[in-house]
ZADO-1210 file (C-alpha; in nm, 4 decimals, padded with zeros to 6 digits):
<atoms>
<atom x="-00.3006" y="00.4365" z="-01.2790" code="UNK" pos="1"/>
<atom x="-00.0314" y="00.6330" z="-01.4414" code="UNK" pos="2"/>
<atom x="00.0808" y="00.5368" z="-01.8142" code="UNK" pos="3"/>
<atom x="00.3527" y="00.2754" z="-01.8607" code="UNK" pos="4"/>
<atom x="00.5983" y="00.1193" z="-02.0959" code="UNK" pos="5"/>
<atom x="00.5340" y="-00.2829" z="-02.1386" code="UNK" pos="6"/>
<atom x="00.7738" y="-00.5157" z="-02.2722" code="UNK" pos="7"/>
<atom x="00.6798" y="-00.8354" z="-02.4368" code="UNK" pos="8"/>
<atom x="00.9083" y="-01.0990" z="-02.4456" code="UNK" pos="9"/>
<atom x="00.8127" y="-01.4216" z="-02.6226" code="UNK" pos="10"/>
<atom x="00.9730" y="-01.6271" z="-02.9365" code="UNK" pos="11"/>
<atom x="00.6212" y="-01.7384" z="-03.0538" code="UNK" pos="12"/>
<atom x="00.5188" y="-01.4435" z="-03.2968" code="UNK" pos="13"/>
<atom x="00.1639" y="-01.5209" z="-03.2538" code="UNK" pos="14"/>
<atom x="00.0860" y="-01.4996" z="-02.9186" code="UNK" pos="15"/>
<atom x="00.3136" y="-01.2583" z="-02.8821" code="UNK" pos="16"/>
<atom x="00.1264" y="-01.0111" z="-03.1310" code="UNK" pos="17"/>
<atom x="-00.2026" y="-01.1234" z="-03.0031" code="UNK" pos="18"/>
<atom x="-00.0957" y="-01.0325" z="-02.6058" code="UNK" pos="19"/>
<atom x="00.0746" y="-00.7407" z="-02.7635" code="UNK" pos="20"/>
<atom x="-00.2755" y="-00.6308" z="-02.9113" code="UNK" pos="21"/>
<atom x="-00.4754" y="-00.6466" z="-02.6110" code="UNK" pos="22"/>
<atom x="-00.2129" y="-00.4735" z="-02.4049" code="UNK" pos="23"/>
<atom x="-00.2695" y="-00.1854" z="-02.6360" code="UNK" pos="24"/>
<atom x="-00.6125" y="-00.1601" z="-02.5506" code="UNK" pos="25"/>
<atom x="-00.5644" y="-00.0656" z="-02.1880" code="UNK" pos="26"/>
<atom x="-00.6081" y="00.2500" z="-02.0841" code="UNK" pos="27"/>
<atom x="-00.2804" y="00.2959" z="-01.8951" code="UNK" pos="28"/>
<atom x="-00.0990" y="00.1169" z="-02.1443" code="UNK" pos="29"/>
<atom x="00.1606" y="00.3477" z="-02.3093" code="UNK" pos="30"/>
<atom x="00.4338" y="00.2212" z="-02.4884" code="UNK" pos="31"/>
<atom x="00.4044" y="-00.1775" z="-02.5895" code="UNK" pos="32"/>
<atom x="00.7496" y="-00.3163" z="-02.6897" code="UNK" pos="33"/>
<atom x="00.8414" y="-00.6476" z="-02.8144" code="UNK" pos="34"/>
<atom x="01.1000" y="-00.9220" z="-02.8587" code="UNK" pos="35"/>
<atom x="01.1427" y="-01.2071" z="-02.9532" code="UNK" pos="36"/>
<atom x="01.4533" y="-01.3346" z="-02.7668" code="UNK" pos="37"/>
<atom x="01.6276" y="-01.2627" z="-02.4562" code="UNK" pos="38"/>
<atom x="01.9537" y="-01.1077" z="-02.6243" code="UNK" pos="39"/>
<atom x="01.7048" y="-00.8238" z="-02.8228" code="UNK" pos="40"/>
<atom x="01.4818" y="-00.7503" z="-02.5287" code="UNK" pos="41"/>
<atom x="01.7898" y="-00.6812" z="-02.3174" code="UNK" pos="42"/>
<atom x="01.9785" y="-00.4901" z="-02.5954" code="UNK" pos="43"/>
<atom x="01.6268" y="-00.2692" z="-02.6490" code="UNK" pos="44"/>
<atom x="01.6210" y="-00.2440" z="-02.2264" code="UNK" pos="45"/>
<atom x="01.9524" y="-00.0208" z="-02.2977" code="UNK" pos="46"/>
<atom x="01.7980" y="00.2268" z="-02.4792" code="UNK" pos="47"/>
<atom x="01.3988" y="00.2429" z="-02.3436" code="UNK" pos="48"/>
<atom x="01.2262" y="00.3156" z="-01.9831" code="UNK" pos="49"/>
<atom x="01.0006" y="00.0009" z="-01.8899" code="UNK" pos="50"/>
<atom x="00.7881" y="-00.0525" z="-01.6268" code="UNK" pos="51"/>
<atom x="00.6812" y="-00.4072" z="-01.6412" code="UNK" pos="52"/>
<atom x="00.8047" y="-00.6957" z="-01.8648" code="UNK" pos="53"/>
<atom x="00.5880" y="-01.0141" z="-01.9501" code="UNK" pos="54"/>
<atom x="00.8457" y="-01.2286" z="-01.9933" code="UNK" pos="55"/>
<atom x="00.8476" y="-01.6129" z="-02.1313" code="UNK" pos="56"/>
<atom x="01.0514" y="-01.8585" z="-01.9351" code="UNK" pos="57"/>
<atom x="01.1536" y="-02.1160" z="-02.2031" code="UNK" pos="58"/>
<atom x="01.3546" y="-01.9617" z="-02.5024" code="UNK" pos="59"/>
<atom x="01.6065" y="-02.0690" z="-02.7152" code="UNK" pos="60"/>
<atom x="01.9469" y="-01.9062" z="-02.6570" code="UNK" pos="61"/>
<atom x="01.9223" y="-01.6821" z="-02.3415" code="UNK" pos="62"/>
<atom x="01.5899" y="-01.8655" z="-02.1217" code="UNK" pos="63"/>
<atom x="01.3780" y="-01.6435" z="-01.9165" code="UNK" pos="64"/>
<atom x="01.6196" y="-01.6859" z="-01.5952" code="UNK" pos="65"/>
<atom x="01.9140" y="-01.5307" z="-01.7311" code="UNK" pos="66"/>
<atom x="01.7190" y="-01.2609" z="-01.9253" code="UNK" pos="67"/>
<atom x="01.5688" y="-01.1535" z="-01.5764" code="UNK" pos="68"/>
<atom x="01.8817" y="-01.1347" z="-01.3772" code="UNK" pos="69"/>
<atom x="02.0213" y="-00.9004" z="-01.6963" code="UNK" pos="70"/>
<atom x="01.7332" y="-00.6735" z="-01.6719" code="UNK" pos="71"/>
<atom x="01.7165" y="-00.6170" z="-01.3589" code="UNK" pos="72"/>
<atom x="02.0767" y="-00.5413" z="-01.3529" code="UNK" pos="73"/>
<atom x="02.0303" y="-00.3086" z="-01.6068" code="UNK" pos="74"/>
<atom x="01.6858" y="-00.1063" z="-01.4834" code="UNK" pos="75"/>
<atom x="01.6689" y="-00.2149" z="-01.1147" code="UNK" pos="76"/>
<atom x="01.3066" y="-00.0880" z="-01.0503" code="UNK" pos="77"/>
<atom x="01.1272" y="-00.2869" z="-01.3252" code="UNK" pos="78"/>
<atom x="00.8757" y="-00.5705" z="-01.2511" code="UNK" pos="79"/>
<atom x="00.9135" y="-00.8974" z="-01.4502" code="UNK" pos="80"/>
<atom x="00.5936" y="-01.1175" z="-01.4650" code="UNK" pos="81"/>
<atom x="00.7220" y="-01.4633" z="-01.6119" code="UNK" pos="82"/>
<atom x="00.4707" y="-01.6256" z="-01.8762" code="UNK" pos="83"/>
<atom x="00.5071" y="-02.0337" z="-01.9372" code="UNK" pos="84"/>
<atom x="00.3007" y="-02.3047" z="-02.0396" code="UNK" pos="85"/>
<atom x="00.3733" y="-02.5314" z="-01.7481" code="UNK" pos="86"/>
<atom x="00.3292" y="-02.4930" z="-01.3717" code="UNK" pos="87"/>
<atom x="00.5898" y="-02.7088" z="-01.2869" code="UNK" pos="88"/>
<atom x="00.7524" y="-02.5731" z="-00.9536" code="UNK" pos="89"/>
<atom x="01.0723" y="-02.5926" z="-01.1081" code="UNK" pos="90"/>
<atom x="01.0138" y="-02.3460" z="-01.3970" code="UNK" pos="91"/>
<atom x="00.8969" y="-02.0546" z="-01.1454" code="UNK" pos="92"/>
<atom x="01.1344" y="-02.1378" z="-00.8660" code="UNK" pos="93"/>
<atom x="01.4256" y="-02.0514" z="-01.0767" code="UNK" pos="94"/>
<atom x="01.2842" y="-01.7248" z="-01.1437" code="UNK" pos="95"/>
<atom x="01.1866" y="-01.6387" z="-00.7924" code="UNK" pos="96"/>
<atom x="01.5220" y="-01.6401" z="-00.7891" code="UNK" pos="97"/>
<atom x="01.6028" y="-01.4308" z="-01.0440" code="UNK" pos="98"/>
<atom x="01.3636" y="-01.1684" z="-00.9055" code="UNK" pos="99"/>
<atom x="01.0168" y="-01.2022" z="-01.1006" code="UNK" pos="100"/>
<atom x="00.7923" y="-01.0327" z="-00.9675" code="UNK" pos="101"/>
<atom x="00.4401" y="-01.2257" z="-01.0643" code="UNK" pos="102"/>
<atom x="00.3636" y="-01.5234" z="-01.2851" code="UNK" pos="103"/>
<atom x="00.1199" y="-01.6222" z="-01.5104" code="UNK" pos="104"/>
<atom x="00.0316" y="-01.9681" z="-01.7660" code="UNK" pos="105"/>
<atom x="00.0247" y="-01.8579" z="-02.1053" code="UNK" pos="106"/>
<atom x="-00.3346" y="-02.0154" z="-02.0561" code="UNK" pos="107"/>
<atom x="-00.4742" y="-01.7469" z="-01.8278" code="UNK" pos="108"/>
<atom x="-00.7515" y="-01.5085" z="-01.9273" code="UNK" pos="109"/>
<atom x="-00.6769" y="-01.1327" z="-02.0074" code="UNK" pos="110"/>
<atom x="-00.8854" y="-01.0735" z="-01.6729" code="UNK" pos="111"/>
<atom x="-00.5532" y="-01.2065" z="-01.4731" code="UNK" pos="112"/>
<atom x="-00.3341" y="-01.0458" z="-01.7043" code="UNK" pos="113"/>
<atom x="-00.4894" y="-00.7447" z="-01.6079" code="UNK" pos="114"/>
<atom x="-00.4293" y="-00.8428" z="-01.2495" code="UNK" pos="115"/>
<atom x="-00.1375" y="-00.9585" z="-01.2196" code="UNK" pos="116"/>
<atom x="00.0235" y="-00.6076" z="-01.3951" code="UNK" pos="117"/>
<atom x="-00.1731" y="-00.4296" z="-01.1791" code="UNK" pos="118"/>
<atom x="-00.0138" y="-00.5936" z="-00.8570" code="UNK" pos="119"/>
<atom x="00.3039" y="-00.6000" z="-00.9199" code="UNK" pos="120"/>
<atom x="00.3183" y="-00.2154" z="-01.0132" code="UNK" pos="121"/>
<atom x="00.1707" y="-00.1900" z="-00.6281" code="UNK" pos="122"/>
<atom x="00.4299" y="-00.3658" z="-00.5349" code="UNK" pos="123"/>
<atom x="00.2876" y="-00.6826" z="-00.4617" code="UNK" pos="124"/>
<atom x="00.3336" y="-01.0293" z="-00.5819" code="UNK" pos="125"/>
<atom x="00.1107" y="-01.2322" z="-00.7903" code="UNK" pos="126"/>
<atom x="00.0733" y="-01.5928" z="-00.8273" code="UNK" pos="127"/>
<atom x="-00.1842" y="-01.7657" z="-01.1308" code="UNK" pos="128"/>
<atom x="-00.4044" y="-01.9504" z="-00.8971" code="UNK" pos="129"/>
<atom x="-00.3223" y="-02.2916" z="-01.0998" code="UNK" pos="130"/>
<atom x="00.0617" y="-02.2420" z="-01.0251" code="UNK" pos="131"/>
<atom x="-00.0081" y="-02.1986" z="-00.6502" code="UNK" pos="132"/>
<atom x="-00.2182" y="-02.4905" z="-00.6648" code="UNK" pos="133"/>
<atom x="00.0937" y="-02.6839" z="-00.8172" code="UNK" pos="134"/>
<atom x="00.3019" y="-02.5437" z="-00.5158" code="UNK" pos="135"/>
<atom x="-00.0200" y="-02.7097" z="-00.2176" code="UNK" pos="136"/>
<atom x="-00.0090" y="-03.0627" z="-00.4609" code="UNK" pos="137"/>
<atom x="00.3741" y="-03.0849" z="-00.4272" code="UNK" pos="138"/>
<atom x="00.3113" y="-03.0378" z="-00.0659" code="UNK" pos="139"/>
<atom x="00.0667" y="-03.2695" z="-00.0106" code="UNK" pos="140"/>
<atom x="00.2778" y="-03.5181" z="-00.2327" code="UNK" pos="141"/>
<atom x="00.5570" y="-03.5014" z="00.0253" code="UNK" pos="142"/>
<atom x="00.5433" y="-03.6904" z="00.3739" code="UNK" pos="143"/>
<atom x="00.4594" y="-03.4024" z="00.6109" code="UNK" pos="144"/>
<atom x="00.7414" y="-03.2959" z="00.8229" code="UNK" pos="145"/>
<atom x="00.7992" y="-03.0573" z="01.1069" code="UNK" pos="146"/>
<atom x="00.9142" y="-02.7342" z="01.0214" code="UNK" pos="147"/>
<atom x="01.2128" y="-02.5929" z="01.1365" code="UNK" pos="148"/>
<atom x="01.0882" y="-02.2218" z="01.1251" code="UNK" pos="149"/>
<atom x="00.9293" y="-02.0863" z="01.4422" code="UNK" pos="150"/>
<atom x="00.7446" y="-01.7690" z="01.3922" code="UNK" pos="151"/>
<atom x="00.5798" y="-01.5447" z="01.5960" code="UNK" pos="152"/>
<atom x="00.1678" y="-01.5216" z="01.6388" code="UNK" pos="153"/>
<atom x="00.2529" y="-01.1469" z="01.5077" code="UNK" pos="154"/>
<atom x="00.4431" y="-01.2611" z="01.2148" code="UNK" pos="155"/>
<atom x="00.2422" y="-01.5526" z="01.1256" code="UNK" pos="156"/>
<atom x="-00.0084" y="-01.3291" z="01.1106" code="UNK" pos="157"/>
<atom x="00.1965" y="-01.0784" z="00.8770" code="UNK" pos="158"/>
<atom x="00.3196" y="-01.3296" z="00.6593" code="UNK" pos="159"/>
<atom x="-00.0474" y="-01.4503" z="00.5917" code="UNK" pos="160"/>
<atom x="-00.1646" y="-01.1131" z="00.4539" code="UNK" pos="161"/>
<atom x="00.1926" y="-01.0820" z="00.2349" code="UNK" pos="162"/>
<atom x="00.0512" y="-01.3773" z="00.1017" code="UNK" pos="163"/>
<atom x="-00.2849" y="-01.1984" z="00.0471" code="UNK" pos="164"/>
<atom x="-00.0974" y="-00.9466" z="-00.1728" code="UNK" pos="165"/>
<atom x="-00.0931" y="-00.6854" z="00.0900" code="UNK" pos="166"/>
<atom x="00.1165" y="-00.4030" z="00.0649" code="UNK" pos="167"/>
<atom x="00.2761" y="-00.3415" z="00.4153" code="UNK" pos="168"/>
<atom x="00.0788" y="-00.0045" z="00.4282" code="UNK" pos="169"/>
<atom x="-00.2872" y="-00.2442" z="00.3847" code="UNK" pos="170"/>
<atom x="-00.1620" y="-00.4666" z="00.6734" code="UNK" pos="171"/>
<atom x="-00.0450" y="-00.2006" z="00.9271" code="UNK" pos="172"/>
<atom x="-00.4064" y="-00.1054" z="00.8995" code="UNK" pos="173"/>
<atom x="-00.5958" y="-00.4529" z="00.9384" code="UNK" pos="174"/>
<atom x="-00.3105" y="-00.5407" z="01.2211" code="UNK" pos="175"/>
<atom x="-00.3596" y="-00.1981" z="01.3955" code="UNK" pos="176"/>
<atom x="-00.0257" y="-00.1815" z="01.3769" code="UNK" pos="177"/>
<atom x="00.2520" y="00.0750" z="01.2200" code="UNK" pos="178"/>
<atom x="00.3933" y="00.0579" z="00.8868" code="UNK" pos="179"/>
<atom x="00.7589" y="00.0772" z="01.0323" code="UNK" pos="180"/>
<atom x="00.6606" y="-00.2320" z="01.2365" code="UNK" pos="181"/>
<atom x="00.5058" y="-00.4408" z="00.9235" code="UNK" pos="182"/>
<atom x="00.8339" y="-00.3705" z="00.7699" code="UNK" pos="183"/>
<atom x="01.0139" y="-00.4910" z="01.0718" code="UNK" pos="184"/>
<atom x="00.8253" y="-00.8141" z="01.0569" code="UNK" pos="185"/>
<atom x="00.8833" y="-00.8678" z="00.7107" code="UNK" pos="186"/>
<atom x="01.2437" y="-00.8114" z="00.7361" code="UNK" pos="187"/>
<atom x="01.2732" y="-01.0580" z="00.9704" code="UNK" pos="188"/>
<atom x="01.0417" y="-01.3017" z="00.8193" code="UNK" pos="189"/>
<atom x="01.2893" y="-01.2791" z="00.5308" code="UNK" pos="190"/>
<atom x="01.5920" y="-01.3479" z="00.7137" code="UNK" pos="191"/>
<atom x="01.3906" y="-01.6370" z="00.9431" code="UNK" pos="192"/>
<atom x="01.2550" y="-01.8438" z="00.6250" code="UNK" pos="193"/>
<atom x="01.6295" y="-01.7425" z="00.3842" code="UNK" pos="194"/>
<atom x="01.4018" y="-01.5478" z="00.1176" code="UNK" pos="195"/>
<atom x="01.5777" y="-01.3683" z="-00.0887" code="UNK" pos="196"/>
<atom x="01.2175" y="-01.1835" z="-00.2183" code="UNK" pos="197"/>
<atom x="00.8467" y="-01.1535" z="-00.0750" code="UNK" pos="198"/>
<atom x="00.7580" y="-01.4259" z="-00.4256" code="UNK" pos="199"/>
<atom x="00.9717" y="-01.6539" z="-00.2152" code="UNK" pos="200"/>
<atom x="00.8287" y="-01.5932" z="00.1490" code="UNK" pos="201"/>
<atom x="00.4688" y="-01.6978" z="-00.0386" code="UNK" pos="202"/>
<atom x="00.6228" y="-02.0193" z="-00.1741" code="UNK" pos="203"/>
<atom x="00.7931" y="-02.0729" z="00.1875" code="UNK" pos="204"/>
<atom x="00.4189" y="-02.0065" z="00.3652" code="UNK" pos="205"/>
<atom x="00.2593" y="-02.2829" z="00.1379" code="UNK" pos="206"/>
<atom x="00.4891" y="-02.5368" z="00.1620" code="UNK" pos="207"/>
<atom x="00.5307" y="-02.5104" z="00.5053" code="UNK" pos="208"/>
<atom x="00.1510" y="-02.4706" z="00.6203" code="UNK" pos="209"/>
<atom x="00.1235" y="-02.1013" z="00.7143" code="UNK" pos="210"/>
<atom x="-00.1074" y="-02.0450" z="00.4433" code="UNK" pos="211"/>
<atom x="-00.3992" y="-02.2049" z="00.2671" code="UNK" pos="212"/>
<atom x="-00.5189" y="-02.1817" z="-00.0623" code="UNK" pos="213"/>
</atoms>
């Protein structure tokens, strides 16, 4: 893996230094910046290249959600994994969409971490298994309905590996199938379901019974 920049975003000091100090330990770990509020992170986004952000939902002043939209707006290509405490639904949906790429509880080991940088720089998504577990409980919590989505067997079967993590290269070659077509399918599994992102067509696939965790 080439080096990159890493921006830490998080208005407790401690475990911001402490995830700042393991970060520094990788080996494709370049640069490690940090803030402690939205405002500074996106005034120091002006000024440096970054490749991934780990970025805390709940902050005073500016929360994660606006601080995403910003960035993103101001580098385009970066990937935003948010960091919280809670896996409430309603603290991740928001920044679905906002455009994070991958999120994580501030509980998870460095292992994930690890992970979870690793996929999104791939371009994939990545979900802490406890938050996706959150998404199947709200499911099951609701009285089951029938869905209003018809998909093909072809992109049922596509949307299953997206939720895998597969880049569309990976499932052209389980699917025996061209890339051009696995990006066909996901275009239209986008515009079928009303995601705005692939984070959202994984929500969409659990709560709807496409995929199983």
């Amino acid at each position: 893996m080439k080096k990159i920049n890493i921006y830490v975003v998080d208005d407790h000091s401690l475990f911001r230094e402490g995830l700042k100090f393991l970060l520094s330990r990788l080996d494709f770990a370049n640069e490690i910046y940090e803030a402690e509020n939205g405002a500074d992170f996106l005034n120091g986004l002006k000024e440096k290249k970054v490749d991934v952000v780990l970025l805390d939902i709940e902050m005073p002043g500016m929360n994660g959600t606006e601080a995403a939209r910003k960035a993103l707006e101001i580098q385009p290509e970066i990937k935003i994994i948010a960091v919280s405490m809670y896996s409430d639904e309603s603290y991740y949906s928001t920044m679905i969409e906002a455009g994070a790429n991958g999120f994580l509880l501030k509980n998870s080991n460095f292992t994930e971490v690890k992970k979870a940088i690793s996929d999104v720089l791939e371009g994939r998504n990545y979900f802490s298994m406890e938050i996706l577990q959150s998404i199947v409980n709200r499911m099951n919590d609701k009285s089951p309905g029938k869905t209003d989505y018809e998909l093909t067997e072809r992109e049922t079967e596509v949307l299953s590996q997206i939720c895998k993590g597969c880049s569309n290269q990976e499932i052209a070659d389980i699917l025996s199938i061209s890339k051009r077509t696995v990006d066909k399918h996901r275009e239209n599994l986008l515009l079928k379901t009303q995601s705005k992102n692939t984070a959202n067509l994984v929500v969409f696939a659990i709560k709807n019974g496409f995929y199983k965790i």
